[in-house]
C-alpha positions in Angstrom: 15.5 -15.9 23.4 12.6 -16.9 25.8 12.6 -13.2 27.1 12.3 -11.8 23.6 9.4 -14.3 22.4 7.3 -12.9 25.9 8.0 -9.5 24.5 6.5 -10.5 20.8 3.7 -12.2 21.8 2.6 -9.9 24.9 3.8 -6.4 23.5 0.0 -6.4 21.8 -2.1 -7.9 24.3 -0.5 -5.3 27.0 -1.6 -2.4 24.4 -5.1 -4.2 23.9 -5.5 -4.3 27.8 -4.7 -0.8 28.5 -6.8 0.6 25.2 -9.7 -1.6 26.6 -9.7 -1.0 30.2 -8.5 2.7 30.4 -10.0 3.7 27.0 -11.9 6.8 28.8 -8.5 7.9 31.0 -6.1 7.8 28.0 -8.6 8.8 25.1 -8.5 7.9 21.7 -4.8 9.3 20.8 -3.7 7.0 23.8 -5.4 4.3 22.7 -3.7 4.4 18.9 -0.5 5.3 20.7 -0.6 2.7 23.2 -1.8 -0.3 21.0 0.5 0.9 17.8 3.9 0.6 19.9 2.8 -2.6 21.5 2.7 -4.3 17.7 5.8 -2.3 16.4 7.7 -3.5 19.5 6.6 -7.1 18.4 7.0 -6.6 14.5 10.7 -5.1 14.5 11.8 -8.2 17.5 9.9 -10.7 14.9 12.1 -9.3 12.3 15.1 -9.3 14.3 14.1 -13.2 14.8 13.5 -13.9 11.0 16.9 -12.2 10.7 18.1 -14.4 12.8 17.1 -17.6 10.8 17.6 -16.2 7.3 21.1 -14.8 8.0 22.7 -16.8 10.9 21.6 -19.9 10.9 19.7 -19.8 14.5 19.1 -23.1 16.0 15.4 -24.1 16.2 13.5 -22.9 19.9 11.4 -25.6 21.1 11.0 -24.6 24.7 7.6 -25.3 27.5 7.0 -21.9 29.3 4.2 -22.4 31.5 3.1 -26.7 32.8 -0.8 -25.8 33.4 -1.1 -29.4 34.4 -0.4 -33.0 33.6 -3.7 -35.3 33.8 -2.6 -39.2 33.7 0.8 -38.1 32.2 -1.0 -36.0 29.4 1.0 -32.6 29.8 -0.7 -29.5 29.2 2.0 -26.7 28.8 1.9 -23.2 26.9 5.6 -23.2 25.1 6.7 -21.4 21.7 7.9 -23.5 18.6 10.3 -20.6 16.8 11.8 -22.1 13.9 11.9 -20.6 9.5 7.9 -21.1 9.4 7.1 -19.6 12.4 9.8 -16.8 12.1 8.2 -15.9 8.8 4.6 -16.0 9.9 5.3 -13.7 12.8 6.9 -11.3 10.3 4.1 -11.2 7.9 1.8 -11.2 11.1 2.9 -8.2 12.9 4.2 -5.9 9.5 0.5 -6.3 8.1 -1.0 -5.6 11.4 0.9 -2.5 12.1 0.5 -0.8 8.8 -3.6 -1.9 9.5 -3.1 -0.1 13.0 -1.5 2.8 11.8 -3.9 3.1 8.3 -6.6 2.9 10.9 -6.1 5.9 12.8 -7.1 7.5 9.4 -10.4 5.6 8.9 -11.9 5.0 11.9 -11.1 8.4 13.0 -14.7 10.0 13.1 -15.9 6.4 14.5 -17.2 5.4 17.6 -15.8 2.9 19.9 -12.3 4.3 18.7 -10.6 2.8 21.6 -12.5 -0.6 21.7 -11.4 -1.1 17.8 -7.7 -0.5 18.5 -8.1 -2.8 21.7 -9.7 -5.6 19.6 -7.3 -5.5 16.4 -4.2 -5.4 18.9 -6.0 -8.6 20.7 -6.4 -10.2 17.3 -2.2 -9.9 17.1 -2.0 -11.3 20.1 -4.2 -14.0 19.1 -2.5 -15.2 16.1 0.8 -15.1 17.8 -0.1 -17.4 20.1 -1.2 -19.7 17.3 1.6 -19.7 15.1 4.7 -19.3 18.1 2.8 -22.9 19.8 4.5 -26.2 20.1 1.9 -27.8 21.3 -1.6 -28.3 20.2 -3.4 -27.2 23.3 -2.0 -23.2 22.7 -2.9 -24.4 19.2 -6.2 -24.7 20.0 -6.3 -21.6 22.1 -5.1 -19.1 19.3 -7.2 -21.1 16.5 -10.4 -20.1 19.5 -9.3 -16.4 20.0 -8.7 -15.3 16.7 -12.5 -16.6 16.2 -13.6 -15.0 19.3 -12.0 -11.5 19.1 -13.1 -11.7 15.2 -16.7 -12.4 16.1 -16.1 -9.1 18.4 -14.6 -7.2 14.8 -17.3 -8.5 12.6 -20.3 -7.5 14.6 -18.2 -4.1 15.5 -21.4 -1.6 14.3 -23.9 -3.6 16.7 -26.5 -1.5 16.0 -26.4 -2.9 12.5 -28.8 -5.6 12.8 -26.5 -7.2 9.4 -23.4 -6.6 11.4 -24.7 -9.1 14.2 -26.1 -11.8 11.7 -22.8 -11.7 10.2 -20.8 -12.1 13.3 -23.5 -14.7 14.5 -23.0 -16.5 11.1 -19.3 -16.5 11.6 -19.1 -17.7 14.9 -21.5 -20.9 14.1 -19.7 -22.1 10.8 -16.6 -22.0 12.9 -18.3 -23.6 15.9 -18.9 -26.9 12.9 -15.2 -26.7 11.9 -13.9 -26.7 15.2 -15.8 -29.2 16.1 -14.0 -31.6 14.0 -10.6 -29.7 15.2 -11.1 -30.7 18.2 -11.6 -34.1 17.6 -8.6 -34.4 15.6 -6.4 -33.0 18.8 -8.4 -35.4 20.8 -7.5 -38.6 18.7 -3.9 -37.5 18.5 -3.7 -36.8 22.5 -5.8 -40.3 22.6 -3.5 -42.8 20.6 -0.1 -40.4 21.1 -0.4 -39.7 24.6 0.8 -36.3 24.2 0.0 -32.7 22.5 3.7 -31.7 22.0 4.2 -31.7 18.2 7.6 -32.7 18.1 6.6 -35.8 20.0 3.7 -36.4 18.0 5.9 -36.3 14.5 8.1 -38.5 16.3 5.8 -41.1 17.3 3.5 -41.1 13.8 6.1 -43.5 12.0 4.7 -45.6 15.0 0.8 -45.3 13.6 1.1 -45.5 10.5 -0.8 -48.8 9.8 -3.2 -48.5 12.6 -6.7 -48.4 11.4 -9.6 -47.7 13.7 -13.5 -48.5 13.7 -15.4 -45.1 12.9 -18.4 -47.5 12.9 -20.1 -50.8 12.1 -17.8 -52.5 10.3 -15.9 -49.3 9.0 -12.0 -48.9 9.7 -10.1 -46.1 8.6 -6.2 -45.3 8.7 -6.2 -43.3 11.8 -3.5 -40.9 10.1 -6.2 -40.4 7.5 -9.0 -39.8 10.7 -6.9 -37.3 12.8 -5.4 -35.5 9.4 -8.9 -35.4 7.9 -10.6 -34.2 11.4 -7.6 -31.3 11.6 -8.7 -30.1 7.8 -12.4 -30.0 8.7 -11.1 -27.5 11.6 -9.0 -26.0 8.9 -11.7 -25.5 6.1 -14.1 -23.9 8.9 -11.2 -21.2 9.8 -9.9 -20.6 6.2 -13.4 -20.2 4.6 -13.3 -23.4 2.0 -16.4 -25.1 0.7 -19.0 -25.7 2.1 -17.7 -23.6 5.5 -16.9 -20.3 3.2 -20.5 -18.8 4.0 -19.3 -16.4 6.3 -16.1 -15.0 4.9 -17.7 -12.7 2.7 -20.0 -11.5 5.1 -17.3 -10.4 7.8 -17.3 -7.7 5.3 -20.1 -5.6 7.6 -16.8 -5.2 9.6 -14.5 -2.0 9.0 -12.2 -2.3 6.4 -9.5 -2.4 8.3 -10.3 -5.7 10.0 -11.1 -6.7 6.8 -7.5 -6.2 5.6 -6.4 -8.1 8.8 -8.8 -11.4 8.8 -8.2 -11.7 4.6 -4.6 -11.1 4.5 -2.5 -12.1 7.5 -4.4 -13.6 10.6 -7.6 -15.6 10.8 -8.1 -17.3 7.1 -4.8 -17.8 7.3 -4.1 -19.7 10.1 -5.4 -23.5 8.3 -3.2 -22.8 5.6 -0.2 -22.9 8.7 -1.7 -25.6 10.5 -1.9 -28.0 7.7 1.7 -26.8 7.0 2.7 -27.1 10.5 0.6 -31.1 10.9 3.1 -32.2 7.2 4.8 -35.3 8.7 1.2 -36.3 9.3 -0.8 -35.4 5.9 2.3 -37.4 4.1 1.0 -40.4 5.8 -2.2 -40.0 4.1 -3.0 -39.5 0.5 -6.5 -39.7 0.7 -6.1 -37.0 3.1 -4.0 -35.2 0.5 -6.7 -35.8 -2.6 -9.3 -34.9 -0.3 -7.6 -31.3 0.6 -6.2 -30.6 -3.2 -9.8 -31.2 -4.6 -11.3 -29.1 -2.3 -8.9 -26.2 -2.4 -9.0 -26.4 -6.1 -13.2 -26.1 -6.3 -13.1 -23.2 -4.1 -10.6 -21.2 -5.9 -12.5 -21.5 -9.4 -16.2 -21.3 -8.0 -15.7 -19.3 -5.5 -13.9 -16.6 -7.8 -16.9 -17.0 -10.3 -18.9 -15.2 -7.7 -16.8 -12.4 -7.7 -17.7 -11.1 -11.1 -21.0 -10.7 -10.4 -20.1 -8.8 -6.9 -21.0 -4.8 -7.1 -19.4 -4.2 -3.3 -16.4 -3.5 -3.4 -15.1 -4.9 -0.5 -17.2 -8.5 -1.5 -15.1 -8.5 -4.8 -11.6 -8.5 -2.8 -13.6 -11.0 -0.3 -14.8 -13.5 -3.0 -11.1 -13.2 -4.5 -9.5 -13.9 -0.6 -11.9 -16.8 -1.0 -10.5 -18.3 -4.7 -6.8 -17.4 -3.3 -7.0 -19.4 -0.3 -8.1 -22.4 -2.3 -4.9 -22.0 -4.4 -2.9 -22.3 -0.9 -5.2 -25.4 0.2 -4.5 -26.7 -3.6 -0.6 -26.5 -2.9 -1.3 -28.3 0.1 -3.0 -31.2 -1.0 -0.2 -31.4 -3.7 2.5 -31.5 -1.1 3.9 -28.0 -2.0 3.5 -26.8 1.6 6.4 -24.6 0.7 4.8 -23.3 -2.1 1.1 -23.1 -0.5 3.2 -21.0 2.5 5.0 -18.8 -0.3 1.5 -17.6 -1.7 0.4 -17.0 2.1 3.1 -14.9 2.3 2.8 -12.8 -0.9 -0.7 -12.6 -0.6 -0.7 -11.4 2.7 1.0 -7.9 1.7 -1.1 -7.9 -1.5 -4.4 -8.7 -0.3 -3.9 -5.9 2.7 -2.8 -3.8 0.1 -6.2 -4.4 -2.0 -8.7 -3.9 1.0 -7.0 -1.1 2.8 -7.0 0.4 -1.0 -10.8 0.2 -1.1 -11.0 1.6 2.2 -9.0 4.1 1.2 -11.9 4.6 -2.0 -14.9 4.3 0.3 -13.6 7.4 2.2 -13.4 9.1 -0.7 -16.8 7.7 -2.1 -17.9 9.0 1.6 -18.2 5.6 2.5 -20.5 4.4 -0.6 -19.1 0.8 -1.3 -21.1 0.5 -4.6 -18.4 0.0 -7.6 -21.8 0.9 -10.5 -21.6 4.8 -8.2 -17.5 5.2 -8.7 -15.8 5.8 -11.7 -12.5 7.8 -12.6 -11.3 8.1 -9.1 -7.4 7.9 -10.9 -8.1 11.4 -11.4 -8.9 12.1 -7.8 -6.7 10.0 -5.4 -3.6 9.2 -7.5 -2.1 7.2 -4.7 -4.6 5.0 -4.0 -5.3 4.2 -7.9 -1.5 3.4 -8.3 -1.3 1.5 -5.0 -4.6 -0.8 -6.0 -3.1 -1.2 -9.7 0.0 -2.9 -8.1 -1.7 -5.0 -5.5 -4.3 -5.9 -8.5 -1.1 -6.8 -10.5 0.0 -9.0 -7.6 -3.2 -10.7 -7.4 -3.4 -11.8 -11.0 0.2 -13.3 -11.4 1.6 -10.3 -13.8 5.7 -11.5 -14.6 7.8 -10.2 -11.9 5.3 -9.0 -9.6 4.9 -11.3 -6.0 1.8 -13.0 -6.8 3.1 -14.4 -9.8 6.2 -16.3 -8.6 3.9 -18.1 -5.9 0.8 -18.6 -8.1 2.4 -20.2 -10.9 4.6 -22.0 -8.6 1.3 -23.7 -7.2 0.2 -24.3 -10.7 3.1 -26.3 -11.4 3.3 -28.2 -8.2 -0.2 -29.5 -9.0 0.6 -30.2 -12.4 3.3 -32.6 -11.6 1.0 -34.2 -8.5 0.3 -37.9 -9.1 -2.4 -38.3 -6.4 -6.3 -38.5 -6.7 -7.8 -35.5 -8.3 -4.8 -33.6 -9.4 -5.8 -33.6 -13.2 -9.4 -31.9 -11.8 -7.2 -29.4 -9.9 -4.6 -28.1 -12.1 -7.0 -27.3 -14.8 -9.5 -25.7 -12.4 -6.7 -23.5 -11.3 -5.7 -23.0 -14.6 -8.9 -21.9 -15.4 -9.1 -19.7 -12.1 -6.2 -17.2 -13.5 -8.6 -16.1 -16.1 -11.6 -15.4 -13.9 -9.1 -13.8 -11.2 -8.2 -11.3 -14.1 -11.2 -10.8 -14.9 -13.0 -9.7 -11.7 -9.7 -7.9 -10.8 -9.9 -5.5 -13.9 -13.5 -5.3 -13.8 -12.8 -3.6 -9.9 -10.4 -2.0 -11.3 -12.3 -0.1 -14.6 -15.2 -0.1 -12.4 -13.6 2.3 -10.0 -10.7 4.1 -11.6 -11.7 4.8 -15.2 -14.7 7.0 -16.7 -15.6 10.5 -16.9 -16.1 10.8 -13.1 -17.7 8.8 -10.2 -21.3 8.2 -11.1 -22.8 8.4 -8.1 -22.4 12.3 -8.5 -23.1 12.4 -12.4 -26.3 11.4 -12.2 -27.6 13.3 -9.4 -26.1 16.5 -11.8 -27.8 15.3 -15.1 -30.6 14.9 -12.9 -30.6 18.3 -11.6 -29.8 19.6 -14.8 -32.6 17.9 -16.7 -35.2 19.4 -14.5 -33.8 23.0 -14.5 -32.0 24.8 -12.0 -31.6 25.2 -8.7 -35.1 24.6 -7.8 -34.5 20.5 -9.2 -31.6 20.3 -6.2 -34.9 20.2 -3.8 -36.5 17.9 -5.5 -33.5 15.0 -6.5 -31.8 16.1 -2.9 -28.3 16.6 -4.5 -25.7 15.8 -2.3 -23.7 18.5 -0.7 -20.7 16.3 -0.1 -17.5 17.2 -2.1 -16.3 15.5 -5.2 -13.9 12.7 -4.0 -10.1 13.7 -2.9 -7.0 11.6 -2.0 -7.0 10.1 1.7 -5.1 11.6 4.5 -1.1 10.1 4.9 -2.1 8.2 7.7 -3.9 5.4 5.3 -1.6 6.6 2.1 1.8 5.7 3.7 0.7 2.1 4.8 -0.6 2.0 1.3 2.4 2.4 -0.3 4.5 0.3 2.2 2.4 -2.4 1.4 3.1 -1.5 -2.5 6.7 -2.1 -1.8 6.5 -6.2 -1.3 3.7 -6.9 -3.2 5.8 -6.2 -5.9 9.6 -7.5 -4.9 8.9 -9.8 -2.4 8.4 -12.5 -4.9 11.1 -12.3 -6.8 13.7 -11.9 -3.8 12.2 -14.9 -1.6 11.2 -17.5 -4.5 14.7 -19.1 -4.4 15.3 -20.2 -0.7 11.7 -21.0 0.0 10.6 -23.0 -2.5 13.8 -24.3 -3.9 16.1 -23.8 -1.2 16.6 -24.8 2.1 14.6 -22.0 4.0 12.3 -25.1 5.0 14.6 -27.7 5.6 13.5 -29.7 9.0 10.3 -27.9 9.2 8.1 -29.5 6.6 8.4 -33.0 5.9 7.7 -34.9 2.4 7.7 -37.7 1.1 10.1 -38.5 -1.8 6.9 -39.8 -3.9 5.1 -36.5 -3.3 7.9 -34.3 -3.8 6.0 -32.2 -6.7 8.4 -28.8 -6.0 11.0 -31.1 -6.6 9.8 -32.0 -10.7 10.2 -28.2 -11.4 13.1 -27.3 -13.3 14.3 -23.8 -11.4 16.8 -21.4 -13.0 16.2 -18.5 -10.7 14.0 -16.2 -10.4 14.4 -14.4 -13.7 14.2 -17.6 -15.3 10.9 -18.8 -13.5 9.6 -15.9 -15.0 11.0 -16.3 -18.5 9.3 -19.8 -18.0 6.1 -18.7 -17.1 5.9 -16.2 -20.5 5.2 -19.1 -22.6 2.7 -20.7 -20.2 -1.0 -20.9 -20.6 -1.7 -18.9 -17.5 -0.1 -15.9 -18.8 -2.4 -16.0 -21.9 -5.4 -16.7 -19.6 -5.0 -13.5 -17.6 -4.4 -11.2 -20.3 -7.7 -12.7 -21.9 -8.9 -11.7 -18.7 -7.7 -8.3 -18.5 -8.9 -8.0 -22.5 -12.1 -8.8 -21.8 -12.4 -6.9 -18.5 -11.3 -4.0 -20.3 -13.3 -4.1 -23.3 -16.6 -4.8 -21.4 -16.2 -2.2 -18.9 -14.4 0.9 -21.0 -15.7 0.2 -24.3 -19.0 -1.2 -24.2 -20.3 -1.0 -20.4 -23.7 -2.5 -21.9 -22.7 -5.6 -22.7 -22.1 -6.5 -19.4 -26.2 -5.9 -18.8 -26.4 -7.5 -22.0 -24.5 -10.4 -21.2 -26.3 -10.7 -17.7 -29.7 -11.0 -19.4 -28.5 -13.5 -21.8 -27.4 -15.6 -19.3 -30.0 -15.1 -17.0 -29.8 -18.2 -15.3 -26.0 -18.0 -14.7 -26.3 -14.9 -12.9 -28.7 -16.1 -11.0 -26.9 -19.2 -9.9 -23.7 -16.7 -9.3 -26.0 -13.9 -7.9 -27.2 -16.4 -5.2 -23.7 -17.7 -4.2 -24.7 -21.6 -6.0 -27.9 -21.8 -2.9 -25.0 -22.0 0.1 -26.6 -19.3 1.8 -30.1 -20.4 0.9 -30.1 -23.9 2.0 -27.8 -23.3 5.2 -31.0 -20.9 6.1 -33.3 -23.0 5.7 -31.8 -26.2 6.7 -29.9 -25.5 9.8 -31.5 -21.5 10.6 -35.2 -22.9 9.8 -35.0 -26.3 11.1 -33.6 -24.9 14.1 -36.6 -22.3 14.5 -39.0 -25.7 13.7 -37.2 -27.6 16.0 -37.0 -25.0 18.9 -40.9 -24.2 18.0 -41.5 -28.1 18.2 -39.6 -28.6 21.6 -41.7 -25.2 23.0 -44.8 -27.1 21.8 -44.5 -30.2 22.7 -42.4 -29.8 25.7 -42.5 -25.9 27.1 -46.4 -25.6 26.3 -47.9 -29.3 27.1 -45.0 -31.0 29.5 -44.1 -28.2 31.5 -46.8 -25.8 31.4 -49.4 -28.2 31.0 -48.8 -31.3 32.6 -46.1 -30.3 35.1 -47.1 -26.5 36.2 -51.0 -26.8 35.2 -51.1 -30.0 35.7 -50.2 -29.8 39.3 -52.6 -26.5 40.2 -55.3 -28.8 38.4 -54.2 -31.5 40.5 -55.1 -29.4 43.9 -57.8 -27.7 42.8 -59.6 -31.3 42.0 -58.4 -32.8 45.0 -59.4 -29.6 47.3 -63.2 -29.6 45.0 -63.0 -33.6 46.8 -62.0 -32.3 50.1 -64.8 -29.7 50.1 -67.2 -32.5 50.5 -66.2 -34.2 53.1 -65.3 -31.3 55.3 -69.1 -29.7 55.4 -69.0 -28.3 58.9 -72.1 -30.4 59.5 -71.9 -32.3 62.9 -74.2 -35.0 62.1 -71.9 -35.4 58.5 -69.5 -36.3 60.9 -71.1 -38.6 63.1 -72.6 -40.3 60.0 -69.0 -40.8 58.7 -67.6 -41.7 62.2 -70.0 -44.7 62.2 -69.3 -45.7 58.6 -65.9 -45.9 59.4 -66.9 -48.4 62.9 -68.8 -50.7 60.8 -65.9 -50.2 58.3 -63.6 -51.4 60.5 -65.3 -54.1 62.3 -66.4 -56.0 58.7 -62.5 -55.5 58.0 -61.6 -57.7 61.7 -64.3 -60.0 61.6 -63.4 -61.1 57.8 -59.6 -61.3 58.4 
């Protein structure tokens, strides 16, 4: 077994290396070669492992590797964990990033930096391997740090964009303030348990349970609350909830196809997993709990808000990634890991499904992201409308479809929760099914339906309106060709993708959520055990169930008035804008996130650097220290020119000053 885990997790990081290093000796067909087997290698041997779990009851692997060292019996050690959870991450992991490899050979193939790309987004698999195969929270901590790193790399990918590097930048500091409390959280668990092995940590909480610990003054705190609050803060940084989600939607100044792979299966994902994973240590804290459910539930609702307003294509998906990870941190908080890990995994093939969709639409579009220049693209790129329709399906929880089965199975689970703050929740993400709808099918009309794509209609009625051919020089009509479908190299993954986002749902529902697919893996407690209130009839009958639930109604009131606004009466949505002024505003500028973060923490720090250049560059060093000093010499040498005239009888005068000087100083003492 250990042999075949090296394979998984270094298969990609041998194609990154050889993409990266020898990009100019094996060219850019090398590189796609090179990096594409390394991640098929690792997703069909991560398949052949989930097969293993699923259909032959494999023991769990719990094995150290590599001893780095041991400092005052504190082991440091890089081993692999390989049990149901981490045999369906590295599934979902690898499948997602290979169709993203291969769609990508399509997109970025007029790019530069062809081979650096395919080096990065194989390094990024390697990355979150690493993170979800650890048994230990040291390799923990080095995944959680390389997925940021190698997406800050992704992000800022078109560095000649100035937006691309304040995005990057912006992404890499809101993580640097989650991972600061990360890192405290490992530190208080390697601190009290004496170890960073998980399965020794589990065993030893029981042990903690009633130990409080002075934060400060007179201030103790459950330190199962501490370390389990400290982990989240790590977590909300890394999976974009509020107040850390600032930078999620701009990563969208990366390609699409690393959009696709930070949204759906790797970086915003991996806090979802480690709350999963850290279970035997959120049950032994329900503040913890209420604290993680309320703020998964507030990001789902406001952060999907946001999304209607979005004209970007790719920012709609990204605001929608946003709401959808707050449903998983939601489940969490209600003790329906399962079920929070259920939606990770259906909206993992969904969500890449969705953004390599709009990829797919922005070649087409010739790389115009602007949904108010598109319109009746169904008519252009069958595929891609079909593929989108099903992934939008997914997202908004239509009966039978994957998203459905995991999103109403989160609804539920909250709805039985007893904690803090689960009334606020469930009706929050009740709410949040009709504004997912609603953004969805606005996408949706935006793009697909109409006469034609806009952005070419009005540069025609333009040049037809001033007359002729002589107009074209004047309204410089584009030359570019109406759009067409996409090549088969970003169709195929497209409809691969199509394939679980619609089955996967209804096939899986039973032994993960109400099976034993998780049994020994995630611990809870009988009093949270929320999946456990659902009555479950089987798949067909979850979904019988979920016809005659509110949700259901919600998001076809979403689709309705999607539908109507944007195919009937496309003014009323300029209409309603105007109305409303001050809602779109408050949407428009993301609720003043952005706006305060800039001028808080980007402005004070410009003050505060300008203050310490001032105060300490300008008068301290340069002026007291550097000028100070020359000042210092040139006084003391103005002195010294005195005394040393060159006159001889200056000399004899001071020579018998200094006599009498010395004889008044013998004959007093």
């Amino acid at each position: 077994m250990e042999s075949v885990l090296l394979a998984i997790v270094l298969a990609p990081l041998i194609g990154s290396v050889i993409a990266g290093l020898f990009r100019n000796q094996i060219g850019r067909a090398g590189a796609h070669w090179v990096t594409i087997l390394g991640v098929a290698t690792s997703c069909a041997l991560s398949f052949w492992v989930l097969y293993q779990f699923v259909f032959e009851d494999a023991p769990v692997y719990n094995q150290s590797v590599y001893t780095w060292m041991v400092v005052d019996g504190l082991r440091m050690e890089i081993g692999f964990l390989i049990d149901s959870l981490t045999a369906m991450m590295m599934a979902v992991v690898t499948f997602v990033s290979l169709m993203v490899h291969i769609y990508t050979i399509g997109y970025m193939a007029h790019e530069e930096g062809y081979q650096r790309f395919f080096s990065y987004i194989a390094l990024f698999t390697f990355s979150m391997l690493m993170l979800v195969m650890a048994n230990n929270f040291l390799q923990l901590f080095f995944g959680w740090e390389a997925v940021g790193l190698v997406s800050y790399l992704l992000i800022g990918f078109y560095f000649k964009r100035e937006s691309a590097i304040f995005a990057n930048l912006k992404a890499f500091l809101v993580n640097r303030v989650g991972d600061f409390g990360f890192i405290l959280g490992i530190a208080a668990v390697a601190m009290y348990f004496g170890t960073l092995d998980y399965a020794e940590t589990f065993a030893r909480a029981p042990e903690h349970a009633a130990t409080t610990v002075n934060v400060w003054g007179d201030q103790h705190w459950s330190l199962m609350t501490l370390i389990t609050m400290l982990l989240f803060i790590g977590a909300m940084g890394k999976s974009a909830q509020i107040p850390l989600q600032v930078w999620l939607p701009d990563s969208m100044e990366g390609p699409t196809p690393i959009s696709a792979l930070i949204h759906a299966a790797t970086m915003v994902t991996a806090g979802i997993f480690m709350v999963a994973r850290m279970s035997p240590l959120y049950e032994m804290s329900e503040t913890a709990l209420s604290f993680v459910m309320i703020i998964g539930a507030t990001t789902a609702f406001f952060m999907g808000l946001i999304g209607i307003v979005q004209n970007d294509i790719k920012r709609v998906i990204a605001y929608s990634t946003l709401s959808q990870l707050g449903y998983m941190v939601a489940a969490l908080g209600a003790s329906a890991y399962a079920a929070g890990l259920f939606h990770l995994m259906t909206h993992a093939f969904f969500k890449a499904l969705l953004f390599l969709a709009a990829g797919s639409v922005i070649i087409g579009m010739h790389h115009d992201q602007d949904m108010r220049h598109m319109g009746g693209l169904r008519k252009y790129m069958p595929i891609t409308h079909w593929t989108l329709l099903i992934g939008t399906l997914a997202l908004i929880g239509f009966p039978g479809f994957a998203g459905f089965f995991s999103k109403d199975a989160i609804i539920e689970a909250v709805h039985h929760s007893q904690i803090f703050g689960s009334g606020y929740a469930h009706w929050l993400l009740v709410a949040g099914v009709f504004v997912t709808a609603l953004y969805s099918f606005r996408l949706y009309f935006m793009v697909f339906h109409g006469e034609g794509p806009r952005k070419f209609e009005s540069h025609h009625e333009a040049h037809d309106e001033e007359g002729g051919a002589e107009a074209s020089v004047h309204h410089e009509v584009p030359d570019e060709p109406v759009p067409h479908e996409s090549p088969k190299v970003v169709t195929v993954p497209l409809m691969l993708l199509a394939i679980p986002s619609i089955f996967v749902g209804y096939f899986t529902i039973g032994p993960m959520l109400f099976g034993d697919y998780f049994d020994g893996v995630i611990s809870v407690a009988a009093v949270h055990d929320t999946l456990g209130e659902i009555d479950f009839h089987g798949a067909f009958g979850f979904m019988l169930h979920g016809l005659t639930g509110i949700p259901i109604y919600l998001a076809a009131g979403g689709f309705l008035v999607a539908w109507y606004i944007y195919t009937r009466r496309p003014i009323l949505a300029t209409e309603i804008a105007t109305r409303f002024d001050w809602a779109y505003w408050i949407l428009d500028r993301k609720y003043g996130f952005d706006d305060l973060y800039q001028w808080l923490f980007a402005r004070g720090s410009q003050l505060l650097g300008k203050g310490l250049w001032q105060a300490g560059d300008r008068v301290l060093i340069d002026g007291i220290a550097v000028n100070g000093s020359a000042q210092s010499v040139g006084w003391l040498a103005s002195v010294m020119r005195f005394l040393q005239t060159g006159y001889l009888y200056h000399y004899a005068f001071a020579m018998i000053i200094g006599l009498l000087g010395l004889l008044t100083w013998f004959v007093i003492v």
